[in-house]
N, C-alpha and C positions, 0 to 999 in steps of 0.2 A: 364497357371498355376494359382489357383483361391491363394490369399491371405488369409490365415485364422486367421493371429493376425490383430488385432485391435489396434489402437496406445494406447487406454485407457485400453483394457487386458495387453500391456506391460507395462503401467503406475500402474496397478492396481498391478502388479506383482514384479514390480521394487519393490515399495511402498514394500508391504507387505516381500520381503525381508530383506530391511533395518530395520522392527519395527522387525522380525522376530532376525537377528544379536544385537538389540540393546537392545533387553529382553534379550537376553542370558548374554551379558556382563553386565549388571544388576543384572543378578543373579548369578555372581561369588560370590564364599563366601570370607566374609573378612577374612583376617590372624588372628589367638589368639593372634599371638605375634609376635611384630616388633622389631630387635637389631639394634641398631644406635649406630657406633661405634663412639668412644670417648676417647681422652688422659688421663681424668681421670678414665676411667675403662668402658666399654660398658654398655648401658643402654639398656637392655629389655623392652621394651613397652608391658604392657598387655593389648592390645587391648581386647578383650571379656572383663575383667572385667570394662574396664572403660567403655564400650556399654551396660552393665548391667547396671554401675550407671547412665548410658541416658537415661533408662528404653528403650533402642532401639531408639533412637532419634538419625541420623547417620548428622543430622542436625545440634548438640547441638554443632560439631568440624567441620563439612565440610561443604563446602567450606570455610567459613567464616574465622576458623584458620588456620586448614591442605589442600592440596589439597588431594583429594582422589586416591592417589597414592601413594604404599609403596616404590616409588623411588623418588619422590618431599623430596626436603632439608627439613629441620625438623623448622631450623632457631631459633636453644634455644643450639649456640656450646657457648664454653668456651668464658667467656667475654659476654654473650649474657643474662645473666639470671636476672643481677641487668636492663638492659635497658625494655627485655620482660615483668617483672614485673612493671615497670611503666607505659608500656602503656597496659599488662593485655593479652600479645601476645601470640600467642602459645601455649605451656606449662601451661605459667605463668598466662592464663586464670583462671584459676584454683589452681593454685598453687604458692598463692602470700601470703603475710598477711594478714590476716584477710578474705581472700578466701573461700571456700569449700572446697580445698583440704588444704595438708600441705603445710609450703612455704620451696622454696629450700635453702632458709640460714639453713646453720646448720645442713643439711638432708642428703646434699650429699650419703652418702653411700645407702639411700634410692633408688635413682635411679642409683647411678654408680658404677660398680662390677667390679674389676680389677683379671684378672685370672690368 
């Protein structure tokens, strides 16, 4: 019986499987909106609108702040918001004094919704 794969046809093939799986999971679309529950009232994350103010730059939060996963810990819970704000963590990248965004003193109801 003659052999017809070649170890570099099953390498070529392997290969082009893996990039083929790994475009795909790439091209999952992001969530609009992530709720992350919470004692003071659950926060909705509006993903799309804050990818807007990235101008699409999914760079500007991942990895660096968030892991790219809507199940990785968030790490901005209760007790956590005066500590992220000083070192400019998380959330609080953005949302500290004097930041780009608002700071969470005083805003609370901004992100937390009690139903």
């Amino acid at each position: 019986m003659k052999r017809y794969f070649s170890a570099p046809l099953v390498f070529l093939t392997v290969l082009a499987l893996v990039i083929a799986v790994s475009v795909a999971a790439a091209e999952k679309p992001a969530p609009d909106k992530l709720v992350f529950k919470a004692k003071m009232g659950d926060v909705t994350f509006d993903h799309a609108a804050h990818v807007k103010r990235a101008n699409g730059d999914c760079k500007a939060c991942h990895d660096k702040l968030f892991k790219q996963d809507a199940s990785a810990p968030l790490g901005f819970k209760t007790g956590m918001h005066k500590p992220a704000e000083a070192k400019q963590a998380s959330c609080a990248a953005c949302h500290h004094d004097g930041g780009p965004s608002f700071a969470t003193k005083g805003n609370c109801k901004k992100c937390h919704v009690k139903k």
